[in-house]
C-alpha positions as CSV (number, residue, x, y, z in Angstrom):
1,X,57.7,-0.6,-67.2
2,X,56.9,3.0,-67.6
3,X,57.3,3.5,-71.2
4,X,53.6,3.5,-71.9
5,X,53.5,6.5,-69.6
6,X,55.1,9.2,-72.3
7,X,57.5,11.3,-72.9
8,X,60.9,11.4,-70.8
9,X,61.9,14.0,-69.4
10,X,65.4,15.0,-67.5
11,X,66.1,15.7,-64.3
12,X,65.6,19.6,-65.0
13,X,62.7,19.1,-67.0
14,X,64.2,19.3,-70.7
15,X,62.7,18.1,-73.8
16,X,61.7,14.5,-74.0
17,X,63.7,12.5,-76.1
18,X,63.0,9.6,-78.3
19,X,60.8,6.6,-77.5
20,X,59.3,3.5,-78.7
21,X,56.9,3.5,-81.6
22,X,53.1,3.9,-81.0
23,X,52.3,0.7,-82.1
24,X,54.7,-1.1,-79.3
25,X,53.6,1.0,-76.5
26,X,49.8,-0.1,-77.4
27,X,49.1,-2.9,-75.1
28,X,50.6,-0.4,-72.1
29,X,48.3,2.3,-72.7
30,X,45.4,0.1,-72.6
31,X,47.0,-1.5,-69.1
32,X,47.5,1.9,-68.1
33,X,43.9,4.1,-68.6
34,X,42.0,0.5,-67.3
35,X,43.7,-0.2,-63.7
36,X,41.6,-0.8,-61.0
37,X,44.3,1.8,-58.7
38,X,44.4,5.6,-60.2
39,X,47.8,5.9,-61.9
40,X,49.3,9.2,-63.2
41,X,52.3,10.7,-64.6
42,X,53.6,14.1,-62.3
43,X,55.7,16.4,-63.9
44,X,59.0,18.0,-61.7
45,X,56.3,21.5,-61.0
46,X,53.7,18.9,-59.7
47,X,51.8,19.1,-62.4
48,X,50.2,15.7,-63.9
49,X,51.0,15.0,-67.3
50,X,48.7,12.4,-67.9
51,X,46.3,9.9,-65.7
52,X,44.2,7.0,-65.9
53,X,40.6,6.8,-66.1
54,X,40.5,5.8,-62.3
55,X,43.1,8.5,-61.2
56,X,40.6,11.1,-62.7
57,X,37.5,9.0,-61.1
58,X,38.9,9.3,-57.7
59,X,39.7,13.3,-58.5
60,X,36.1,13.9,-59.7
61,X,37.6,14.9,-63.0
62,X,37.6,13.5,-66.9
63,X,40.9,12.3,-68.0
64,X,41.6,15.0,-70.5
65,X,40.8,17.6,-67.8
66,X,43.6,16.6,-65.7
67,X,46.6,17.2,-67.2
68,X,48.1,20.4,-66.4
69,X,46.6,20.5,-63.4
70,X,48.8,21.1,-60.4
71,X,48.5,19.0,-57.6
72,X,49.3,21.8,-55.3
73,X,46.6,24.1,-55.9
74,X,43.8,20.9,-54.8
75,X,45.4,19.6,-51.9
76,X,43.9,20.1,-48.6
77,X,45.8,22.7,-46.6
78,X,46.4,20.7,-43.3
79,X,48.1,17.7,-45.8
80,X,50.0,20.2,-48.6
81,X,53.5,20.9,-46.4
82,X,54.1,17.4,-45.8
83,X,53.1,16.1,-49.7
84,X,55.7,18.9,-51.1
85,X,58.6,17.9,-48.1
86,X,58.7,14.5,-50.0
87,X,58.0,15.4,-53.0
88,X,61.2,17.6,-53.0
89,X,62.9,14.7,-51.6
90,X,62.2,12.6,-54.4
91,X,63.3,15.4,-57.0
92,X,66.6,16.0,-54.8
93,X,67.0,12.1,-55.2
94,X,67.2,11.9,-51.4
95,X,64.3,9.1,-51.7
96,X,62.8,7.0,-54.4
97,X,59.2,7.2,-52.9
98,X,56.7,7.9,-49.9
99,X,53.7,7.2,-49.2
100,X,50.7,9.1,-47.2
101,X,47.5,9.3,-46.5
102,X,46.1,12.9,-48.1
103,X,42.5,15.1,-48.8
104,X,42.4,16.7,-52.5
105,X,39.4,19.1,-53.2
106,X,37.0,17.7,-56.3
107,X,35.5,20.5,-58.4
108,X,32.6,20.2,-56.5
109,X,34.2,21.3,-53.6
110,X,33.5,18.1,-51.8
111,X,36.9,16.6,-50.3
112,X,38.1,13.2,-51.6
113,X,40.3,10.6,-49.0
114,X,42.9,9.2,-50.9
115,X,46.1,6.6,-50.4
116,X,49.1,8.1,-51.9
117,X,51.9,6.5,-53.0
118,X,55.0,8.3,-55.0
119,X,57.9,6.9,-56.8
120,X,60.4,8.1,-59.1
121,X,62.0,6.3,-62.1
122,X,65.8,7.5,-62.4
123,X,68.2,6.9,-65.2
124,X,70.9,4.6,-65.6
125,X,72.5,7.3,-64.7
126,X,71.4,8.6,-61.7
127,X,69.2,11.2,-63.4
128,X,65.1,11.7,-62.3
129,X,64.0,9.9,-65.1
130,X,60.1,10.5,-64.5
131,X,57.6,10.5,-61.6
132,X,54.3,8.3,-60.9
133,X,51.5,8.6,-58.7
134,X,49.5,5.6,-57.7
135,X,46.4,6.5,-55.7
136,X,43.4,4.6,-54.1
137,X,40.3,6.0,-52.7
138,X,40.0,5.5,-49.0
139,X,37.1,8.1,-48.1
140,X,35.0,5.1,-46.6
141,X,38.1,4.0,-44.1
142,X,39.0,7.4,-43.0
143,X,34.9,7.9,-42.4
144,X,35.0,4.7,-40.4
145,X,38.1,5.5,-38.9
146,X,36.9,8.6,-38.0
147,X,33.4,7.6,-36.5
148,X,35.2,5.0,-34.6
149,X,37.8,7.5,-32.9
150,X,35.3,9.9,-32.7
151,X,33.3,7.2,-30.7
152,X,36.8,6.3,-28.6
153,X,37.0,10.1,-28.0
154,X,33.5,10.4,-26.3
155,X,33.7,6.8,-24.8
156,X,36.8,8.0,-23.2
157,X,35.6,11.3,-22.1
158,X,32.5,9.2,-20.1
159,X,35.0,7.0,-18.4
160,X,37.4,9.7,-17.5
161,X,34.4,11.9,-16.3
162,X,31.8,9.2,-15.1
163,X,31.4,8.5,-11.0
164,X,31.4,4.8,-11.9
165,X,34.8,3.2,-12.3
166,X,35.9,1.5,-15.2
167,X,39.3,-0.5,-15.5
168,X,40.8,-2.9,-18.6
169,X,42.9,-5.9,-18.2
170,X,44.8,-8.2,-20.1
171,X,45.0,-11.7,-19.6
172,X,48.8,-12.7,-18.2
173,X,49.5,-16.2,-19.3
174,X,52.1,-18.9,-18.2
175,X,53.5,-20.8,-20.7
176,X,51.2,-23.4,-21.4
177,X,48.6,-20.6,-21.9
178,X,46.6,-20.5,-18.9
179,X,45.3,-17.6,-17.4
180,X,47.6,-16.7,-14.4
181,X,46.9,-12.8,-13.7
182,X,44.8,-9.9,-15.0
183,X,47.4,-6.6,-15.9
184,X,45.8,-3.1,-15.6
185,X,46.0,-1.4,-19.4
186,X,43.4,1.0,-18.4
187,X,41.7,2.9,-15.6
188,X,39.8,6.0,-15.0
189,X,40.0,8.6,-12.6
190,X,37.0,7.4,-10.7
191,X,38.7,4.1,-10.3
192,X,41.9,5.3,-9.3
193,X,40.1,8.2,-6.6
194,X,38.3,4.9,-5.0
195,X,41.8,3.0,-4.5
196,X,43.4,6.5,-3.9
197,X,46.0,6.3,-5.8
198,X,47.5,8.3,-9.5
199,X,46.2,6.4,-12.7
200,X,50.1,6.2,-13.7
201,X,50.8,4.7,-10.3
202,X,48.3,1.7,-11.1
203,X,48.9,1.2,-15.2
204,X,50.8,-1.7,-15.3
205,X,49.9,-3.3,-12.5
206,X,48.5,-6.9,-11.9
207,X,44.7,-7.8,-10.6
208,X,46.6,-9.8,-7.7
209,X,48.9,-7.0,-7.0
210,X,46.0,-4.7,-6.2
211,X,43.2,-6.8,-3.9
212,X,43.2,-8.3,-1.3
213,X,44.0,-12.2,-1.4
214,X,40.2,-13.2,-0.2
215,X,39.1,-11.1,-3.1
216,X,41.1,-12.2,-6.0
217,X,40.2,-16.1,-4.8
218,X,36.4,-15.1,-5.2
219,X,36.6,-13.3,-8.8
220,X,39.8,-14.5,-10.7
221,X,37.5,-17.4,-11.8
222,X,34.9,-15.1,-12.5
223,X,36.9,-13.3,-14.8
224,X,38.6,-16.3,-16.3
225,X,35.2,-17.8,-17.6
226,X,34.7,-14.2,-18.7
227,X,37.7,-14.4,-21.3
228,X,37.1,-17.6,-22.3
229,X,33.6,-18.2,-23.0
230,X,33.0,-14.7,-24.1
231,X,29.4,-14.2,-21.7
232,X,29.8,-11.1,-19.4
233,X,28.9,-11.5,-16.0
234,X,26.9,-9.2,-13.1
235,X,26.7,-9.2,-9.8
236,X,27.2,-7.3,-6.3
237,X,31.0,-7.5,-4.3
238,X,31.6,-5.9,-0.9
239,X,35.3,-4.8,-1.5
240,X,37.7,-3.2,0.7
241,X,39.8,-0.5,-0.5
242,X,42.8,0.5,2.0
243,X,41.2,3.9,2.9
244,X,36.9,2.1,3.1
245,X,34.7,-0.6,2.7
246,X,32.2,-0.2,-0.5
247,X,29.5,-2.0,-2.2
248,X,29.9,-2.3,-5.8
249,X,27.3,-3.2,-8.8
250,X,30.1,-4.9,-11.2
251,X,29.9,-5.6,-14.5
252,X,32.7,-7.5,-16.7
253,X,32.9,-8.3,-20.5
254,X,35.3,-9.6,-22.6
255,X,38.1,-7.3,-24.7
256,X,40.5,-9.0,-26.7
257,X,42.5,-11.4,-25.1
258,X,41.1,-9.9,-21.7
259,X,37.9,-8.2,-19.8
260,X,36.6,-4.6,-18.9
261,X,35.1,-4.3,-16.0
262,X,32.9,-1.6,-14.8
263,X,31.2,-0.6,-11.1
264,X,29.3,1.4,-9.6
265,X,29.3,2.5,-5.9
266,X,26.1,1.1,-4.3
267,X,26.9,1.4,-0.7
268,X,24.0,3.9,-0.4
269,X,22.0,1.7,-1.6
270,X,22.6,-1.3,0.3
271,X,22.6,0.2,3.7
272,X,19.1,2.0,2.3
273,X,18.2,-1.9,1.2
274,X,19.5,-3.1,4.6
275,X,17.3,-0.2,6.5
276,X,14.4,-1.0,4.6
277,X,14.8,-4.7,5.1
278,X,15.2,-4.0,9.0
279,X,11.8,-1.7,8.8
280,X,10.0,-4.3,7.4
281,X,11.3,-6.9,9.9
282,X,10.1,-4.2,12.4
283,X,7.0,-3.7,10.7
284,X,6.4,-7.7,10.6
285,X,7.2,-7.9,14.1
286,X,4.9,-5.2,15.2
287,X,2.1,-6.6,13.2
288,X,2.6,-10.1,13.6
289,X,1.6,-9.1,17.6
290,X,-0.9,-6.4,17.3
291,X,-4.2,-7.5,18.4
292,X,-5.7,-8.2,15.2
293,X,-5.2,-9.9,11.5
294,X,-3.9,-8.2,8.9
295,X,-3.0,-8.5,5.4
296,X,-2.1,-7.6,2.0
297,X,-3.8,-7.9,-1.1
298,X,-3.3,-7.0,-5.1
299,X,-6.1,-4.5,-6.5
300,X,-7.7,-7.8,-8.0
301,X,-7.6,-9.4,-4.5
302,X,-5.0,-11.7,-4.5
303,X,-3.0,-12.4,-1.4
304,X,0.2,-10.7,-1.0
305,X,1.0,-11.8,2.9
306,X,-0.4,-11.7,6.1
307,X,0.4,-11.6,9.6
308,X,1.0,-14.3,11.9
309,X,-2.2,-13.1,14.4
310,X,-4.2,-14.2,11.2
311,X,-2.7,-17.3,9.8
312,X,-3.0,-18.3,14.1
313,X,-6.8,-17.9,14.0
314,X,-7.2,-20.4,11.2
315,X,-4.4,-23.0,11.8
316,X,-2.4,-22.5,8.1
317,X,0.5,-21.6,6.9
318,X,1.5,-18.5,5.0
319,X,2.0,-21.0,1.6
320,X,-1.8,-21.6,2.1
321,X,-3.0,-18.6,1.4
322,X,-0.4,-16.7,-0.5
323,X,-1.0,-16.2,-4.0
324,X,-4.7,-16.5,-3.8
325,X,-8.4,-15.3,-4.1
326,X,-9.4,-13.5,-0.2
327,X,-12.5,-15.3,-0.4
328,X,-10.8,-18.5,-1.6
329,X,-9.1,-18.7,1.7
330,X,-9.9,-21.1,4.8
331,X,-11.8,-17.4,6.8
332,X,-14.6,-17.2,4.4
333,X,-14.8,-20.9,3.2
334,X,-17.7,-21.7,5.8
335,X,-20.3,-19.5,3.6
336,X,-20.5,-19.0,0.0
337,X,-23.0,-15.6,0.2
338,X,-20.2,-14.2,2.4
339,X,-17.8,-14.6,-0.3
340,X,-20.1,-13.2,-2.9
341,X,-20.1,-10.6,-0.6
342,X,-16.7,-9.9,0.0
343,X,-16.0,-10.3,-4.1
344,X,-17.9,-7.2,-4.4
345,X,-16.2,-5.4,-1.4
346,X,-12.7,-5.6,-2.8
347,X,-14.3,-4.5,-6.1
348,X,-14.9,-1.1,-4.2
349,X,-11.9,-1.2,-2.6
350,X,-10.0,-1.4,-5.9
351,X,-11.8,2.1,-7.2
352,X,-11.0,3.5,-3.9
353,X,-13.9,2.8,-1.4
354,X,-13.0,2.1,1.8
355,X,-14.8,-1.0,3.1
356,X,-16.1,-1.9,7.0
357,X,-18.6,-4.0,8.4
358,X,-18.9,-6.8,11.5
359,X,-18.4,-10.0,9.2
360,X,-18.5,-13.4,10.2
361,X,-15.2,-15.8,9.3
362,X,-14.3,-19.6,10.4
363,X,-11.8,-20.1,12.7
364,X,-9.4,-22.6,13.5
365,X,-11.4,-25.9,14.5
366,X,-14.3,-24.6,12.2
367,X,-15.2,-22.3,15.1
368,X,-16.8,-19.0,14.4
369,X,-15.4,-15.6,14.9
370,X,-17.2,-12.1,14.0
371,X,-14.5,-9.2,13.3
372,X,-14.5,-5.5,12.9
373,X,-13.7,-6.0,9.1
374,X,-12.1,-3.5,7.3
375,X,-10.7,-2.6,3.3
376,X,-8.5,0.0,3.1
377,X,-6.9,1.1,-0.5
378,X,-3.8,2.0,-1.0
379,X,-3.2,4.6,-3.3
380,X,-0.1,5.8,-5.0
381,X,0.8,9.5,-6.5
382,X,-1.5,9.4,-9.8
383,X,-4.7,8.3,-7.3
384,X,-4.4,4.8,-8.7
385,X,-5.2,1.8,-5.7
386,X,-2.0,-0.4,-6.1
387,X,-2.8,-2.6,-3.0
388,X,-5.5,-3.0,-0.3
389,X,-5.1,-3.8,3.2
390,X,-7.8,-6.0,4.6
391,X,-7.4,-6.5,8.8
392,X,-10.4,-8.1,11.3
393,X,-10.3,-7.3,15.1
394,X,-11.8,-9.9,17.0
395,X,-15.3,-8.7,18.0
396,X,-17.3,-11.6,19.2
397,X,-17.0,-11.0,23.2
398,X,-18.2,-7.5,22.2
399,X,-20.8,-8.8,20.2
400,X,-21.8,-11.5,23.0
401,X,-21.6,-8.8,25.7
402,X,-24.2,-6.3,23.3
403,X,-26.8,-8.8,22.8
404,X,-26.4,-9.9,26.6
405,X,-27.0,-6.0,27.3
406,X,-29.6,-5.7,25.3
407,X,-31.6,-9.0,26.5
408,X,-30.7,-7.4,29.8
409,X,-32.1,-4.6,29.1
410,X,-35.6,-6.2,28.0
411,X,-35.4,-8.1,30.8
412,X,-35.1,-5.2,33.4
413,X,-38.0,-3.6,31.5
414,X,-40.3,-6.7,31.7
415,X,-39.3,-7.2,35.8
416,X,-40.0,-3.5,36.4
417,X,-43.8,-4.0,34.4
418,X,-44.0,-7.1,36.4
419,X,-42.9,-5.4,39.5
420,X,-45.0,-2.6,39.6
421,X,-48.1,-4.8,38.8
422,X,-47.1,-6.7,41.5
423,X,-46.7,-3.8,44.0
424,X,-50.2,-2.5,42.4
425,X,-51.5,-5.8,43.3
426,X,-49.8,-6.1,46.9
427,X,-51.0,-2.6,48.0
428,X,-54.6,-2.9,46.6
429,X,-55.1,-6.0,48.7
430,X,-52.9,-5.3,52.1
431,X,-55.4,-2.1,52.2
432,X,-58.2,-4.2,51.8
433,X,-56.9,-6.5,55.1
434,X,-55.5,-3.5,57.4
435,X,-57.4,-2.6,60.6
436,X,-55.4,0.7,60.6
437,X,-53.2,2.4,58.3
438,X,-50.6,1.0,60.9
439,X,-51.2,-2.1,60.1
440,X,-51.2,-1.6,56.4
441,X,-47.7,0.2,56.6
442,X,-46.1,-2.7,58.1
443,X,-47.5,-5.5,55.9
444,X,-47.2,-3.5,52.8
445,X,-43.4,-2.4,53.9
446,X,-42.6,-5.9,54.4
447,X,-43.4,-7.5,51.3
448,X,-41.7,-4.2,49.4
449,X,-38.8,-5.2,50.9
450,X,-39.3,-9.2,50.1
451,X,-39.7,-8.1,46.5
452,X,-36.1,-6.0,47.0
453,X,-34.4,-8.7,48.8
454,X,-35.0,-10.9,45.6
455,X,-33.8,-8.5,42.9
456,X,-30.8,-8.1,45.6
457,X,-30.1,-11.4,45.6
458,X,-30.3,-11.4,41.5
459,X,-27.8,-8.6,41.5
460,X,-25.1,-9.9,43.4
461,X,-25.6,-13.3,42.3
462,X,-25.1,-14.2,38.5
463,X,-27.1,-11.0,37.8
464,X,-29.4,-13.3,36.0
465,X,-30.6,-16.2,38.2
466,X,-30.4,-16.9,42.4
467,X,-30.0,-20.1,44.1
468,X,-32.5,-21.3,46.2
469,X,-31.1,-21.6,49.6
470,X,-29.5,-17.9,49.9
471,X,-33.8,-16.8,49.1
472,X,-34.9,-18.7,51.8
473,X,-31.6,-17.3,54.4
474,X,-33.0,-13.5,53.0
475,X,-37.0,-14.2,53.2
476,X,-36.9,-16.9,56.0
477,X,-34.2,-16.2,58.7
478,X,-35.0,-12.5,59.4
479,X,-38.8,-13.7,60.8
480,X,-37.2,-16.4,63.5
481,X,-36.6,-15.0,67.1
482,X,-32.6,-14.7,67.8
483,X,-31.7,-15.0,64.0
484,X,-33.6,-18.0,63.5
485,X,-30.4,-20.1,62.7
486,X,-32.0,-23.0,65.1
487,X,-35.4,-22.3,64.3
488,X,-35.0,-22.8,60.9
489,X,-33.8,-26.1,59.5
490,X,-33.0,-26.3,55.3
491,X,-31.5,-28.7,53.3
492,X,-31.7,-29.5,49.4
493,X,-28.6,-29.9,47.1
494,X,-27.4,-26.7,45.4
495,X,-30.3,-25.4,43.0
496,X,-30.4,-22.3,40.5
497,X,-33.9,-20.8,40.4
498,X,-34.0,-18.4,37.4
499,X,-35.1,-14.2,37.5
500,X,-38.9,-15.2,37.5
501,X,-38.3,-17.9,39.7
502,X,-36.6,-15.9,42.1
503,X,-38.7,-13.4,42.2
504,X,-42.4,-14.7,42.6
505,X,-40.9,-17.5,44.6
506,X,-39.1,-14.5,47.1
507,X,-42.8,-12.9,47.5
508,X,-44.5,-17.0,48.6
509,X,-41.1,-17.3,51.3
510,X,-41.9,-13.9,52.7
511,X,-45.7,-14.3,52.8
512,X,-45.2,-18.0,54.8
513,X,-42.4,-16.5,57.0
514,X,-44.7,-13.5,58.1
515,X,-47.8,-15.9,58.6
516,X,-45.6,-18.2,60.6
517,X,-44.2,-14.9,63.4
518,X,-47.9,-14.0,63.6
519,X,-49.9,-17.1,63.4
520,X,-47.7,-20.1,63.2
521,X,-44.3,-21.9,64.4
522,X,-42.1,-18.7,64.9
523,X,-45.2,-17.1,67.2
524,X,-43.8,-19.8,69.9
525,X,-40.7,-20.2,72.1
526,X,-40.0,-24.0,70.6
527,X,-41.7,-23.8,67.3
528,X,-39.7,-24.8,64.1
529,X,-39.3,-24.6,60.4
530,X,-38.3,-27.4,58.2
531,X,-37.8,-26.4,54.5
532,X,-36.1,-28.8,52.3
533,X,-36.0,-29.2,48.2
534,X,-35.0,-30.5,45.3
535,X,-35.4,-31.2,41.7
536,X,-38.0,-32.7,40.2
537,X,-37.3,-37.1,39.4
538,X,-37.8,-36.0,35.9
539,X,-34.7,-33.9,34.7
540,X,-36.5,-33.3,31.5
541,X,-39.3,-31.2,33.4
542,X,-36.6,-28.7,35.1
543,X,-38.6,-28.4,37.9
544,X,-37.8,-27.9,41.5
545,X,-40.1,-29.4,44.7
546,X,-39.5,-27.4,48.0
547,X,-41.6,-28.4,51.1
548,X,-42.3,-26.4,54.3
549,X,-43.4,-28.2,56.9
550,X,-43.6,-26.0,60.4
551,X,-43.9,-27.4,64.1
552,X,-44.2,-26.7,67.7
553,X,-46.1,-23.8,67.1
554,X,-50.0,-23.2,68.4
555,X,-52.5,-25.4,66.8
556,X,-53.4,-24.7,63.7
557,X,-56.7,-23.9,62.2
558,X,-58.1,-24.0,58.7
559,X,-58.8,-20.2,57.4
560,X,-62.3,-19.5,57.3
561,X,-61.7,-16.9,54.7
562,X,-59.3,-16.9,51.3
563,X,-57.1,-14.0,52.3
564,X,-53.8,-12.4,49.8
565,X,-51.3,-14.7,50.9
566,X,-53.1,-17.7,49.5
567,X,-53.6,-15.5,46.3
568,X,-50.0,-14.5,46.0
569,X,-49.0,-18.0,46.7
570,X,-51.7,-18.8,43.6
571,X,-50.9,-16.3,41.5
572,X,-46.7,-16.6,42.1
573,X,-46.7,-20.6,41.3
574,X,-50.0,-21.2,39.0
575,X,-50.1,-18.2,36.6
576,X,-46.7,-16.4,37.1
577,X,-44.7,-19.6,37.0
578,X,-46.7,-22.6,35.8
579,X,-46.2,-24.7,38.7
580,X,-48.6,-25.9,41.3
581,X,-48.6,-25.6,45.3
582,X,-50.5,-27.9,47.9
583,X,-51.2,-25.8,51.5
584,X,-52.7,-28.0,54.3
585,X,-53.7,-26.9,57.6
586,X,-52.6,-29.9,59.7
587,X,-53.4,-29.5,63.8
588,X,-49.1,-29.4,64.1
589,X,-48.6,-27.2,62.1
590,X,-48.9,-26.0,58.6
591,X,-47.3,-27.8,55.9
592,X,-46.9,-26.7,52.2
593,X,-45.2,-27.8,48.6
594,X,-44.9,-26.3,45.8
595,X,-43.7,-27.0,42.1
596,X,-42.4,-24.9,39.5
597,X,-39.8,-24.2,36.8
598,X,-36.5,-23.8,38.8
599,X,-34.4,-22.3,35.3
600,X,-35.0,-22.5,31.7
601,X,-33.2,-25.6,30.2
């Protein structure tokens, strides 16, 4: 087929001899210079006699350049020893032909990939009759062959360097060609460190061979879907190696006819993940009973969670509140200003303004609570609030106790006016009555200490109001000879008397005891004191109606002059409390009753 090519030549490179005419070898030569594969004759030196238009193409040279050119002088170094070896071979007739892959320099200088294949034609003979190079370009495989192992190469060098481990299997299949066992074609170092064991110790080896039986039951389906549908798969396994227990991150995907699996030691992790999930158990707890409601809320001011102290005081459940508005919530529903207000609160939280003021917030039962309220951003490294805590301690006994101190307070300031008036009042006119400053000392001493026996009695009480019949034992009983406990009868169901009450009802008791040891029933051996009361028959009034009604005593006498008792007794029940009091000076004894506001409804 090589007739088109040219002259013959012998085995030692003598003339050519004789061929066929021009005209038959026609057709050839035009097969010849238009192949798609470069074709050219090489002469015994290595030389090329002649090639093809591709041959030249792939060369980066013109057909006419070629011949003569030795193939020698433009073939890359590293492939030159080999190319002669068979070369030689061919010439020696040890071989017919040989093929390699080989670099030849362009004129350029740029370097050219090609397929070679060599053949030589021999005589009948035996004699070299001529040699022919067929070459095709394969600079684009050998560039994609190369990328790709250069690719292996530093793929490779992460596995065998990386702290993660990284293992390939093949799928082991029975004979109906289902999946029985995973074989090991590939491990790292890391890998084989963590079962602690040599990498050629574990090549080879099955997936069942080398975990435990619990843990091959778990993932051998795993990895079977794996291989056969093609979708990797990630999760976290708790594995047991024989020298330690690890948490592993694993990853598998499919190779081939099997998977690679890669995974990372997380054991830090998890027992940082458990610790953290026990700290916030411990932090739930300890908020969940602290004194006082607590939360969580986004920079926009949505719930995030709260404590168990706050969903208590409203009667809902975390799912209630969760995942909305504050001041959409059941605490703030009872008063839409309040929730204006507390809009615009967050708002300053969220550029970093801490927030506190005594708020008001509905309660389970749509009771009323007022709190300590306070906002309180959260701020991470760049100064940017990334979460705000709101928390209310329960204030309202606080509250309740202030006001109460402060009406106290005005209270004690309007008895001590009232008092001192009073004592102005007392000691103007018991100086006006007294014989002798002897005289005056005793009366005025005694209704001082009326006026103390009442704010006594206030004190130890309720602090605020007395009951009736412990202010008559005080003014009364002290004024009876021998303790007065048969000289003085008193009856009456239990009946409060409020501050004012008490007191300007305290000063009329003393003033009628006194006037009864000096003038009346209690002047006598066998004189008596009947004081009885009760509340009015309308309840709507609040009044209370005490009589005094003495006996046995000396006959009695109509005053012929007005003196302060009766004006205590006038200004104590008319003016002071509104009430009213009837005196009459009957022969047996004096009797007396009065009406006036017993408490405040």
């Amino acid at each position: 087929m090589m007739r088109h090519i040219g002259r013959q030549v012998d085995a030692a490179g003598g003339a050519p001899s004789a061929g066929p005419s021009p005209d038959a070898d026609r057709p050839f030569e035009e097969a010849f210079d238009n192949a798609a594969v470069g074709m050219a004759h090489v002469a015994p030196d290595g030389t090329w006699l002649r090639g093809n238009r591709r041959f030249a193409e792939i060369l980066g040279h013109q057909p006419e350049t070629l011949a003569g050119v030795d193939f020698r002088t433009i073939t890359h170094p590293e492939d030159l020893e080999r190319d002669l070896t068979l070369f030689a071979q061919i010439l020696e007739g040890q071989r017919n032909s040989y093929q390699l892959d080989k670099r030849y320099y362009r004129p350029d200088g740029s370097t050219v990939w090609t397929s070679l294949t060599v053949g030589g034609v021999r005589n009948p003979n035996g004699s070299l009759s001529h040699v022919v190079a067929i070459l095709t370009d394969i600079t684009e495989k050998k560039q994609v062959e190369q990328a790709l192992a250069e690719s292996e190469a530093r793929l490779r060098a992460v596995h065998q360097t990386s702290p993660d481990g990284f293992i390939v299997y093949t799928s082991v299949r029975d004979g109906n060609g289902e999946i029985t066992d995973f074989r090991i074609e590939y491990i790292n170092p890391a890998s084989a460190r963590a079962a602690g064991e040599a990498v050629s110790d574990i090549i080879g080896r099955t997936l069942r061979q080398r975990v435990p039986a619990d843990y091959f039951t778990e993932m051998f389906d795993i990895y079977v879907r794996v291989v056969e549908t093609g979708e990797p798969w990630q999760g976290e396994q708790e594995y047991e190696w024989p020298t330690q227990k690890a948490w592993y991150r694993i990853t598998a995907a499919k190779v081939g006819d099997g998977f690679a699996v890669s995974f990372a030691d997380i054991t830090d992790a998890k027992r940082a993940e458990t610790a953290l999930q026990q700290r916030d158990e411990q932090l739930r707890n300890i908020l969940d009973n602290v004194n006082a409601a607590i939360g969580l809320l986004t920079p926009e001011g949505i719930v995030l969670d709260v404590n168990e102290v706050a969903l208590d005081s409203a009667g809902v459940q975390r799912s209630d509140v969760v995942g909305r508005p504050f001041w959409d919530t059941y605490w703030w529903s009872h008063d839409a200003e309040a929730r204006e207000h507390l809009k615009e609160a967050i708002a300053k939280a969220a550029r970093g303004e801490a927030f506190r003021e005594d708020l008001v917030i509905r309660c389970r039962g749509d009771a009323r609570m007022v709190v300590d309220f306070q906002l309180a951003p959260i701020m991470n490294e760049a100064g940017e609030v990334i979460k705000i805590v709101p928390s209310g301690v329960n204030i309202t006994e606080r509250v309740k106790s202030e006001t109460h101190r402060e009406m106290l307070v005005n209270e004690l300031s309007h008895r001590v006016k009232n008092s001192l008036a009073t004592v102005q009042t007392i000691a103007s006119h018991t100086l006006r009555e007294a014989s002798d400053l002897e005289a005056f000392r005793e009366t005025f001493i005694g209704r001082l200490m009326a006026i103390s026996k009442c704010h006594d009695l206030l004190v130890d009480t309720t602090r605020r109001n007395a009951d009736i019949s412990q202010l008559v034992r005080d003014q009364v009983l002290p004024y009876a000879p021998g303790g007065g406990e048969n000289r003085v009868r008193m009856s009456g169901p239990p009946l409060t008397l409020s501050p004012e009450a008490s007191h300007a009802f305290g000063l009329v008791l003393h003033e009628l005891a006194t006037n009864a040891a000096k003038y009346g029933a209690m002047s006598s051996e066998s004189g008596q004191i009947d004081i009885k009361w009760n509340s009015a028959p309308n309840p709507t009034r609040h009044e209370a109606v005490v009589t005094w009604v003495e006996t046995g005593g000396p006959p009695v006498k109509p005053p012929t002059r007005r003196g302060f008792g009766s004006v205590l007794i006038e200004q104590s029940l008319v003016h002071t409390l509104g009430g009213h009091a009837a005196i009459e000076y009957r022969p047996e004894g004096l009797w007396a009753q009065f009406r006036f506001r017993k408490k405040e409804a």
